[in-house]
BADO-289249 format. One record per residue (C-alpha): residue in three letters; residue number from 1; x, y, z; chain. Coordinates in nm, 3 decimals, decimal comma. Layout:
N
r type=ALA	seq=NUM	x=X	y=Y	z=Z	mol=A
...
# end
This chain:
80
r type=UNK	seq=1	x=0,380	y=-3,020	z=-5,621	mol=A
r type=UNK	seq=2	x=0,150	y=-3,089	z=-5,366	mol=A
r type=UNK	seq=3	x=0,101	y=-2,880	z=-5,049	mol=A
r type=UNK	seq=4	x=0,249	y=-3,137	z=-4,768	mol=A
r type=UNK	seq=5	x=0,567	y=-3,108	z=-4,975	mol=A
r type=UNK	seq=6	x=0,590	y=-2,738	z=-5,011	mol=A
r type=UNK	seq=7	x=0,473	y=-2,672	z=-4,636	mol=A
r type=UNK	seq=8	x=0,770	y=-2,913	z=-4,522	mol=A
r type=UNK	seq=9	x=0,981	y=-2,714	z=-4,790	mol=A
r type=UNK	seq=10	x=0,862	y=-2,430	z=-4,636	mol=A
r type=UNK	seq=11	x=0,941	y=-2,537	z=-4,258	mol=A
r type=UNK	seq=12	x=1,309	y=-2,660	z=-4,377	mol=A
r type=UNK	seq=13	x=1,418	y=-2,383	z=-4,552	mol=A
r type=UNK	seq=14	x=1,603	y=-2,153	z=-4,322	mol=A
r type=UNK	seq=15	x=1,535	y=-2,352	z=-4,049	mol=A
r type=UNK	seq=16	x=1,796	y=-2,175	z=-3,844	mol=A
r type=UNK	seq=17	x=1,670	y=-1,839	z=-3,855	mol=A
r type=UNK	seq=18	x=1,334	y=-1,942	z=-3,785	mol=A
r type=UNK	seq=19	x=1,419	y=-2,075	z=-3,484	mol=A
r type=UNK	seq=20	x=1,647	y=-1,775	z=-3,373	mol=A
r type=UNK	seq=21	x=1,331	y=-1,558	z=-3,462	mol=A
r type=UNK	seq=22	x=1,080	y=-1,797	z=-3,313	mol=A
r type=UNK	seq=23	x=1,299	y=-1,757	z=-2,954	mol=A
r type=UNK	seq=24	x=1,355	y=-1,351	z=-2,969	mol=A
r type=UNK	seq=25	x=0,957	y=-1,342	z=-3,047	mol=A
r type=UNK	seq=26	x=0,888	y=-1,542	z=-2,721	mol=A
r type=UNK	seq=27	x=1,131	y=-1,379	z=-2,499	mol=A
r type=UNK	seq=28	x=0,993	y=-1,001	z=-2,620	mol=A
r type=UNK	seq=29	x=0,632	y=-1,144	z=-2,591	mol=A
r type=UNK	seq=30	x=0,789	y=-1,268	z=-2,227	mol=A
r type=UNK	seq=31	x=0,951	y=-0,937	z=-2,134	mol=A
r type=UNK	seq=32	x=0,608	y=-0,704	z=-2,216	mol=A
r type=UNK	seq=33	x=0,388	y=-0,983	z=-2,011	mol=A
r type=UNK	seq=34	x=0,653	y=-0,921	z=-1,732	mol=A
r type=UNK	seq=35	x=0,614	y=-0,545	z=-1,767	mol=A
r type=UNK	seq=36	x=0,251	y=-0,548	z=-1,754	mol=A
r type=UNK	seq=37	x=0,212	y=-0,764	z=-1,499	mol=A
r type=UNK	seq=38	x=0,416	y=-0,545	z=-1,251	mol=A
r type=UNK	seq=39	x=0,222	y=-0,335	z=-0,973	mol=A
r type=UNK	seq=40	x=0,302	y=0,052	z=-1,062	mol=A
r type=UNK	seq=41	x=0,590	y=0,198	z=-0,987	mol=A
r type=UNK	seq=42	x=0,577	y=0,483	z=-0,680	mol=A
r type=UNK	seq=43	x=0,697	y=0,744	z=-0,827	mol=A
r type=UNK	seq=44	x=0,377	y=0,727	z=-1,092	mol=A
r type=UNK	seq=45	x=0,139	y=0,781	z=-0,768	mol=A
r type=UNK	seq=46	x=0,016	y=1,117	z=-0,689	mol=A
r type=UNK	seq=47	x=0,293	y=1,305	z=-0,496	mol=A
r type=UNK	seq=48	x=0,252	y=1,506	z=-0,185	mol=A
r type=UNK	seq=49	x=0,277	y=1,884	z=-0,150	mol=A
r type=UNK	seq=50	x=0,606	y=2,038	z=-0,058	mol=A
r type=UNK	seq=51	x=0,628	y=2,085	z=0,291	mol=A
r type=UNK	seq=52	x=0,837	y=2,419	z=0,241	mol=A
r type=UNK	seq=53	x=0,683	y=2,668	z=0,015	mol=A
r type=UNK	seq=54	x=0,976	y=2,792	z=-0,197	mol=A
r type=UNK	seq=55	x=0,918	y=3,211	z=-0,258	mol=A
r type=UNK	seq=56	x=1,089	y=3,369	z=-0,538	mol=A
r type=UNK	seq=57	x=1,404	y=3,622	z=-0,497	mol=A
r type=UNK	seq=58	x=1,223	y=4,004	z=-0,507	mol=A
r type=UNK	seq=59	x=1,522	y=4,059	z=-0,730	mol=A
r type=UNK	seq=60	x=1,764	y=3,849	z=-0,970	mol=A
r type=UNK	seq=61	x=2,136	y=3,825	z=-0,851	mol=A
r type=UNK	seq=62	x=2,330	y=3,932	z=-1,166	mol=A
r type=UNK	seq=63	x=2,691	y=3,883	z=-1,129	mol=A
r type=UNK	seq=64	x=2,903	y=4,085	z=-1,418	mol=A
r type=UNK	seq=65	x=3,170	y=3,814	z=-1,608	mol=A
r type=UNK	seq=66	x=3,531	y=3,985	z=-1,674	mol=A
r type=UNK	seq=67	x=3,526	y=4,106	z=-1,983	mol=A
r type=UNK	seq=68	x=3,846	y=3,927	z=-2,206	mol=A
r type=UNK	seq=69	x=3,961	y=4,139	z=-2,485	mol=A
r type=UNK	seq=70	x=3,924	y=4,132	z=-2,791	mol=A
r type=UNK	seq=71	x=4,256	y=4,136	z=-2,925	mol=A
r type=UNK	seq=72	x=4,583	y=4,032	z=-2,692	mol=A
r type=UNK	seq=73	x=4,795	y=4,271	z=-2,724	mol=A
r type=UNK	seq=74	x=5,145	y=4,265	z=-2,827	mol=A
r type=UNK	seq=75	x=5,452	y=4,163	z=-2,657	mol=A
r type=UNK	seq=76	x=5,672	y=4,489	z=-2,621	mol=A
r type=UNK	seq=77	x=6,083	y=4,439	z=-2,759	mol=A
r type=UNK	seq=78	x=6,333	y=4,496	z=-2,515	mol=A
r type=UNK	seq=79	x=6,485	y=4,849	z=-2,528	mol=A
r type=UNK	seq=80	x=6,841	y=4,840	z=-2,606	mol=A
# end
């Protein structure tokens, strides 16, 4: 076998999914020359100072949680 036959095997083989994966590798190759083709984005820049300089509290606030017990207790019978 010579190799014009087995490079047009090659090429009809499969043909289908060597399209499908000839289109997703030009679209992705699309996409990241789309990306990097973009100006930055703002919010990369160097960001200004806060113009309120937060302090911390001289003290934590601790607030105490109920306390549920451990084990409910019992339902008391009726007296007769």
């Amino acid at each position: 076998m010579n190799w014009g036959t087995r490079f047009s095997n090659m090429l009809v083989c499969n043909w289908r999914e060597k399209l499908v994966a000839l289109v997703l590798a030009f679209l992705f190759w699309l996409l990241i020359k789309a990306q990097t083709e973009r100006p930055p984005m703002p919010y990369w820049q160097q960001m200004p100072p806060p113009a309120v300089q937060l302090t911390p509290a001289p003290a934590p606030i601790v607030i105490q949680a109920p306390i549920a017990p451990a084990v409910p207790k019992a339902a008391e019978a009726p007296q007769q």
